[in-house]
C-alpha positions as MATLAB code, in Angstrom:
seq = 'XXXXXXXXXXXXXXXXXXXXXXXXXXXXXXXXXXXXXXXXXXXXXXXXXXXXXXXXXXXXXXXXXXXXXXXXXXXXXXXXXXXXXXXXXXXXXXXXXXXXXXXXXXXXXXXXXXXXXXXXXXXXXXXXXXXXXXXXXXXXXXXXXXXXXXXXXXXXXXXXXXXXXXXXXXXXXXXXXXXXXXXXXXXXXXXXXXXXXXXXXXXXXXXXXXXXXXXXXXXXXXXXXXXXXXXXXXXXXXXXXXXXXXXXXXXXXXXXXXXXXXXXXXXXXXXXXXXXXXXXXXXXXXXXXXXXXXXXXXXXXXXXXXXXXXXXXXXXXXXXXXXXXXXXXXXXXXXXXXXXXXXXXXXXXXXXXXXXXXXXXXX';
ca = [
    -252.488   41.013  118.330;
    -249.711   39.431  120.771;
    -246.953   37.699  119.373;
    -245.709   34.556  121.177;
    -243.448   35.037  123.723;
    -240.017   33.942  123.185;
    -240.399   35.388  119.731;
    -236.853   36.450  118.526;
    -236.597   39.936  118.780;
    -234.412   42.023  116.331;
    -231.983   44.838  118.395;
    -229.806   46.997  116.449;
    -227.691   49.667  118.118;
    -226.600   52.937  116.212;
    -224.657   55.033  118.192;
    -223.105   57.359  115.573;
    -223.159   60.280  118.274;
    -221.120   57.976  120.566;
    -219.090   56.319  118.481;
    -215.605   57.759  119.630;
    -212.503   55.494  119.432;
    -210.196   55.630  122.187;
    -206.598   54.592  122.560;
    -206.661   50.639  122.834;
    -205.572   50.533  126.375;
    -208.857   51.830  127.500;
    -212.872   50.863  125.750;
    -214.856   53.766  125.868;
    -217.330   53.839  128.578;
    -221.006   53.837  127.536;
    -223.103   56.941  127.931;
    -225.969   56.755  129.938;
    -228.758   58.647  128.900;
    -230.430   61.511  131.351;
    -233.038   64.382  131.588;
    -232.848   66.774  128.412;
    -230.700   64.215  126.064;
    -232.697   63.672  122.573;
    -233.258   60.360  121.086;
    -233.651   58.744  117.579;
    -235.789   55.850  117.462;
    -235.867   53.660  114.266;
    -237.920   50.652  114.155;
    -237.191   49.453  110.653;
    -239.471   49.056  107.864;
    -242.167   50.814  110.027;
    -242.030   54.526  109.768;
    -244.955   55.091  111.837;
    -243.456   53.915  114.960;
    -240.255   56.020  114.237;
    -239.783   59.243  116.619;
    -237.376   61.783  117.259;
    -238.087   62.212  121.379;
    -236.690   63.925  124.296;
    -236.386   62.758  127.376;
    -238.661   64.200  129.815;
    -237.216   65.306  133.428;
    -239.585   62.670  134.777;
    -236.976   60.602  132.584;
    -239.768   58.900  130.459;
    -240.207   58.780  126.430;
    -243.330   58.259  125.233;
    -243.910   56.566  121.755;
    -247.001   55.121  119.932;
    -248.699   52.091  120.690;
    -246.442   51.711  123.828;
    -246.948   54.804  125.650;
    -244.560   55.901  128.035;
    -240.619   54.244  128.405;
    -237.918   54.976  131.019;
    -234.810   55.974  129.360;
    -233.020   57.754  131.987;
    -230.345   55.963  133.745;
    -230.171   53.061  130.900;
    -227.952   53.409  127.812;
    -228.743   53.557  124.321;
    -228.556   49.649  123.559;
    -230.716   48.878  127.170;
    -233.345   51.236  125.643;
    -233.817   49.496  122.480;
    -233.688   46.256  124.151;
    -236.285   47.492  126.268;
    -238.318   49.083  123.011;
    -238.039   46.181  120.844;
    -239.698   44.077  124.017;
    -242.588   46.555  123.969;
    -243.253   46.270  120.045;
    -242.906   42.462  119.796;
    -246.192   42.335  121.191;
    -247.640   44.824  117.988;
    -245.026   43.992  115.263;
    -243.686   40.604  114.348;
    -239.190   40.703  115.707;
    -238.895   44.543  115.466;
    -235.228   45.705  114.746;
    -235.145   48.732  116.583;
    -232.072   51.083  116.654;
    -231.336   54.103  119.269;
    -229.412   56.772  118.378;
    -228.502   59.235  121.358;
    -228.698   62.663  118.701;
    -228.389   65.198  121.664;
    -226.674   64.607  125.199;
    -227.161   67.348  127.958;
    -226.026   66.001  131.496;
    -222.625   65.114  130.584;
    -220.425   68.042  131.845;
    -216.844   67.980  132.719;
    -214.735   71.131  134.149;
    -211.103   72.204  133.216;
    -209.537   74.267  136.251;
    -205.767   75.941  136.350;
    -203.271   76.931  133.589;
    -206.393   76.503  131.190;
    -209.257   78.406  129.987;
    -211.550   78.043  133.498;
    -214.807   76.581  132.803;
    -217.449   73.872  132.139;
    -217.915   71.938  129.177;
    -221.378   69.856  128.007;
    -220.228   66.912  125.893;
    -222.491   64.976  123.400;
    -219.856   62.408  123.600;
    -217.224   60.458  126.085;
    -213.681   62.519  125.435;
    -210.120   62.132  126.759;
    -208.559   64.610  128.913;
    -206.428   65.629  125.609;
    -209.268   66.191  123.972;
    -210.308   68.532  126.483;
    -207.496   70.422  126.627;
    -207.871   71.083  123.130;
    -211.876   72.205  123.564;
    -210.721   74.391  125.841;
    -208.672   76.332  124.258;
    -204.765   74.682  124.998;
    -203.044   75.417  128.114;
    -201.105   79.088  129.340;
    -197.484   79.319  128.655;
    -196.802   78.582  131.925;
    -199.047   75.016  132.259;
    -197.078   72.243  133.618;
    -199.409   69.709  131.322;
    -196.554   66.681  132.511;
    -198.262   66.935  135.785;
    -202.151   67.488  134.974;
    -204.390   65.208  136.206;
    -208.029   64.442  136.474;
    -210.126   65.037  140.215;
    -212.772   62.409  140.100;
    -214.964   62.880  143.635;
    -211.810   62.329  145.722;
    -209.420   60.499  143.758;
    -206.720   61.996  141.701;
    -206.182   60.660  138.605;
    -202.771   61.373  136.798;
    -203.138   62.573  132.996;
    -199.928   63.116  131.812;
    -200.246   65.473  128.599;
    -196.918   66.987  128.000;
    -195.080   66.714  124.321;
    -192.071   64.610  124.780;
    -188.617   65.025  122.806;
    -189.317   63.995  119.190;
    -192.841   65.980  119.583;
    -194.608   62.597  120.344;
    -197.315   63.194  122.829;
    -197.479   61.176  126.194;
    -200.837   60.140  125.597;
    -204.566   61.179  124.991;
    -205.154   61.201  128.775;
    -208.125   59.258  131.029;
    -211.380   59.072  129.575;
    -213.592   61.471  131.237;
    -216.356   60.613  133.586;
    -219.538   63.315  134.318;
    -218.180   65.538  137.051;
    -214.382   65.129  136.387;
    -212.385   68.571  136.510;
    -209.284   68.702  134.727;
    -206.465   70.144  136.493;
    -203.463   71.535  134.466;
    -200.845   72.665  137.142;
    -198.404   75.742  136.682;
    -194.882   74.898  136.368;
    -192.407   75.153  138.928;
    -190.936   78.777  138.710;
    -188.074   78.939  136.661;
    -185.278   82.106  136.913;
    -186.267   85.491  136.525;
    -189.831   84.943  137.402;
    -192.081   85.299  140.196;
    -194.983   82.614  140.220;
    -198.788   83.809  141.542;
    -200.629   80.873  142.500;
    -203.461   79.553  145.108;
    -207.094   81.688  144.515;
    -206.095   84.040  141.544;
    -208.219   84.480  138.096;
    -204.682   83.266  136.187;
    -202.514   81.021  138.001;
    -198.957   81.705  136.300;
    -195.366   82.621  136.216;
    -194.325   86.000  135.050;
    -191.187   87.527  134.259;
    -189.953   89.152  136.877;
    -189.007   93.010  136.534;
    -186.691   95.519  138.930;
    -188.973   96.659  141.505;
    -191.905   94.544  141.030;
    -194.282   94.115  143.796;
    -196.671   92.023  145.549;
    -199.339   93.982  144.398;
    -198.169   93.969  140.805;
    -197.693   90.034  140.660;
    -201.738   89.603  142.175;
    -202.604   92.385  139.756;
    -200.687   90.607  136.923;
    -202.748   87.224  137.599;
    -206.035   88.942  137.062;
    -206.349   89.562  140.762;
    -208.096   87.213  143.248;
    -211.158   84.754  142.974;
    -214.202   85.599  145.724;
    -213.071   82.813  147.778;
    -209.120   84.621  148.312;
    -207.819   85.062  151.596;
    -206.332   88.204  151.132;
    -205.077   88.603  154.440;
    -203.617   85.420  154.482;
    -200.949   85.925  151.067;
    -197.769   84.770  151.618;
    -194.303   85.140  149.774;
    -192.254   81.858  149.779;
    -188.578   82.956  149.362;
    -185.901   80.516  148.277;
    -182.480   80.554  150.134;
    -178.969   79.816  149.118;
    -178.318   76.646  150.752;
    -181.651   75.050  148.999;
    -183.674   76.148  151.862;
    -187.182   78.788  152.162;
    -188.389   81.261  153.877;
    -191.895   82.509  153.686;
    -193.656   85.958  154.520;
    -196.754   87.157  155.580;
    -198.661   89.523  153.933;
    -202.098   91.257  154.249;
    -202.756   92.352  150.679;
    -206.179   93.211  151.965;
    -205.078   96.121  153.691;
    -203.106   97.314  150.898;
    -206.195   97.583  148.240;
    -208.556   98.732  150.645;
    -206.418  101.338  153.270;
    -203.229  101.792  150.796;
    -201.395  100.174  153.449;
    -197.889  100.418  151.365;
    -195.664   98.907  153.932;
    -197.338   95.813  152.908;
    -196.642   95.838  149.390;
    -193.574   93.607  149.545;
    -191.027   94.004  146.890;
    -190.350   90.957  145.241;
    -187.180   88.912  144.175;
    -186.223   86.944  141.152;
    -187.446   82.956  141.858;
    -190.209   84.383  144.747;
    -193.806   82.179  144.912;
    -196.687   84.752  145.838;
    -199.634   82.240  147.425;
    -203.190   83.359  147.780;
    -205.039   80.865  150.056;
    -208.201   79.791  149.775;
    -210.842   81.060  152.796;
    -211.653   78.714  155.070;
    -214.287   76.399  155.174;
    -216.278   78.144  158.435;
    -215.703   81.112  156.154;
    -217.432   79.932  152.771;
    -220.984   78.705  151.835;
    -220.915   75.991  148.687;
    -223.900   75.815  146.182;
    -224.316   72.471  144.171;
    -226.358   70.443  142.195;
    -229.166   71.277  139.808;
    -228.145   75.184  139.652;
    -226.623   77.388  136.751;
    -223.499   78.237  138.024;
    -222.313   75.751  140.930;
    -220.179   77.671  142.985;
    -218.693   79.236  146.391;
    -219.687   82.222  148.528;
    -218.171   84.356  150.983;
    -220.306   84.176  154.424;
    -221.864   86.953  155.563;
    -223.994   87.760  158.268;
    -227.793   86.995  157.350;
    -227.211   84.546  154.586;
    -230.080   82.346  153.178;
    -231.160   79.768  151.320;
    -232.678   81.763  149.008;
    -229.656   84.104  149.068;
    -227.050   81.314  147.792;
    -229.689   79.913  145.182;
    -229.896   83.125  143.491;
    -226.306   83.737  143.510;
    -225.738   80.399  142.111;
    -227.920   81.450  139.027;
    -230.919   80.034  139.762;
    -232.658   76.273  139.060;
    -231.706   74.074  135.797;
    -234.287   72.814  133.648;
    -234.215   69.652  136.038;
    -233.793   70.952  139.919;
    -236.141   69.173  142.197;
    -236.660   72.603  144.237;
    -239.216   70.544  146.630;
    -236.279   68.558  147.991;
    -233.253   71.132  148.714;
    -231.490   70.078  150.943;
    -229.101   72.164  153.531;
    -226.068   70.225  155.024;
    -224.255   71.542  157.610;
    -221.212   70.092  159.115;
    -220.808   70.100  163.050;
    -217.221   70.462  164.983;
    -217.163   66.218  165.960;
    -216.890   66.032  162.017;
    -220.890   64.606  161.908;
    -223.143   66.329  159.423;
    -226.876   67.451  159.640;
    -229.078   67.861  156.811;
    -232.399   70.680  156.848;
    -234.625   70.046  153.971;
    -236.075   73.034  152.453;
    -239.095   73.274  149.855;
    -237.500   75.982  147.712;
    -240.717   76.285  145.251;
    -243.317   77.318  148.651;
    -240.496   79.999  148.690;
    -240.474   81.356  145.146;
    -244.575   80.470  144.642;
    -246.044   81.071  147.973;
    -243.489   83.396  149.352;
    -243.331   80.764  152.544;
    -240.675   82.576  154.539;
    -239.986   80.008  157.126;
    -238.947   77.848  154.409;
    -236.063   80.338  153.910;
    -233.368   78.767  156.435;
    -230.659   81.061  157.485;
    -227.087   79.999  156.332;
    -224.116   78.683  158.432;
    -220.590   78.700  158.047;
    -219.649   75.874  156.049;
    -223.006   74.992  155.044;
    -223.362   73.238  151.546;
    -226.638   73.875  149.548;
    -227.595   70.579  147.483;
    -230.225   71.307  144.436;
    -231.236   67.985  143.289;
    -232.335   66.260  140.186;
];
């Protein structure tokens, strides 16, 4: 039977997944619940009505008497709000609590003199925090000048362990999406730093007769999107001055070309570019591994989505989209149905790849 409206309605809000204190200068920021995350709902005093629910990828619960609920997009104290609406028309002021028991679409990325990666959260964390998830930072991390790239903005997150051992501070807050960038630190005497598109970013000591080829080597050699032609040796000079040198370390893995193989000094930088954008094809969104490819001739669609791992639980493969950028700095966008190509093997679906061309999987 309906209840009056205007009928007081009872919200309580447990958030014991979420409930992480940070520093007083900055309130946490609420998480907003998405695809995949699992929810507790209590309605007090009435078992019955009491689930333990996922959220679908159509980002609906469903729960008795009420039926279906969006939850995606709110947080946890707008879904009970929204809940204890619902049951006030079945059960006289509900109390209803949320508790977020699982979170799945909150990752963050740590890039750098760190342990490369991503990270899913279950909760909002500081860039400290992360630091210490991941593992601490090389030797040769600069953490003074770390900071957090959010979209296009730079945010600084100085972590470094002042005199006394007190730390700086615990960092931003982290946002979905952030990376956290911990820098190498400037080369110090008797060491050659590797930096730029290498597996470990870092200074090492340098040794008599060390190469170019044995500092790249040392660094875990290069990423898939180096510029091995393009390596260059920056060279300080006496009066405070540098020089730099161009090398094509290409030719000396693949044609031995030892005449290339600089030999290093004490205090050199060795810097392995990153390709260029006509030269690279990015893969985003809704796939397992988010990443960049080298270009090659014949490149598809279907090429970079299976090299980025293939579709998350929650890719919208009917609404791909392709965007490619044009030389007056305008973009275009070709929309692809992915799933005609992987269910009905609809080959003209399958758009050949540009330089530069970014694949977007969305949710």
């Amino acid at each position: 039977m309906k209840r009056l409206a205007g009928r007081a309605v009872g919200v309580v809000l447990a958030l014991a997944v979420l409930a992480w204190r940070a520093p007083a200068a900055a309130a946490p920021a609420e998480y907003v619940v998405g695809g995949g995350d699992g929810l507790q709902v209590t309605v007090w005093k009435n078992v019955d009505l009491s689930q333990a629910v996922t959220v679908r990828p159509d980002g609906k619960i469903t729960l008795p008497l009420i039926g279906d609920v969006q939850a995606a997009g709110l947080t946890a104290l707008q879904i009970a709000q929204a809940l204890a609406e619902k049951f006030s028309s079945f059960v006289n002021a509900p109390n209803v609590t949320v508790t977020v028991t699982a979170a799945t679409g909150y990752r963050v990325y740590t890039q750098g003199a760190i342990a490369n990666g991503m990270f899913t959260l279950v909760a909002p964390i500081t860039a400290r925090q992360l630091l210490a998830q991941a593992g601490g930072a090389t030797p040769e991390a600069d953490l003074s000048r770390a900071y957090v790239l959010r979209g296009s903005e730079r945010v600084p997150a100085n972590l470094s362990v002042a005199a006394g051992g007190q730390e700086s501070g615990a960092g931003p807050l982290l946002a979905p999406g952030d990376i956290l960038v911990v820098p190498v630190r400037e080369v110090t005497l008797g060491r050659v730093l590797v930096v730029g598109e290498v597996a470990q970013p870092h200074a090492l000591p340098y040794q008599d007769g060390m190469t170019i080829l044995d500092a790249y080597l040392g660094a875990g050699g290069g990423t898939a999107t180096a510029d091995l032609r393009g390596v260059k040796i920056a060279r300080q000079q006496g009066g405070g001055g540098s020089v730099e040198m161009a090398v094509d370390l290409e030719a000396v893995l693949k044609q031995g070309a030892l005449q290339q193989n600089a030999v290093l000094a004490p205090g050199d930088i060795v810097i392995v570019p990153f390709k260029q954008a006509p030269e690279r094809v990015l893969v985003v969104g809704e796939v397992r591994t988010p990443q960049t490819l080298p270009y090659r001739e014949g490149l598809t669609v279907l090429d970079a989505f299976v090299a980025g791992g293939g579709a998350t639980d929650f890719a919208d493969l009917g609404a791909v989209k392709v965007v490619r950028p044009a030389p007056d700095g305008k973009k275009t966008e070709i929309k692809v149905d992915l799933s005609r190509i992987l269910k009905r093997a609809d080959l003209v679906q399958n758009v050949a790849l540009a330089p530069g061309d970014i694949v977007m999987v969305p949710r």
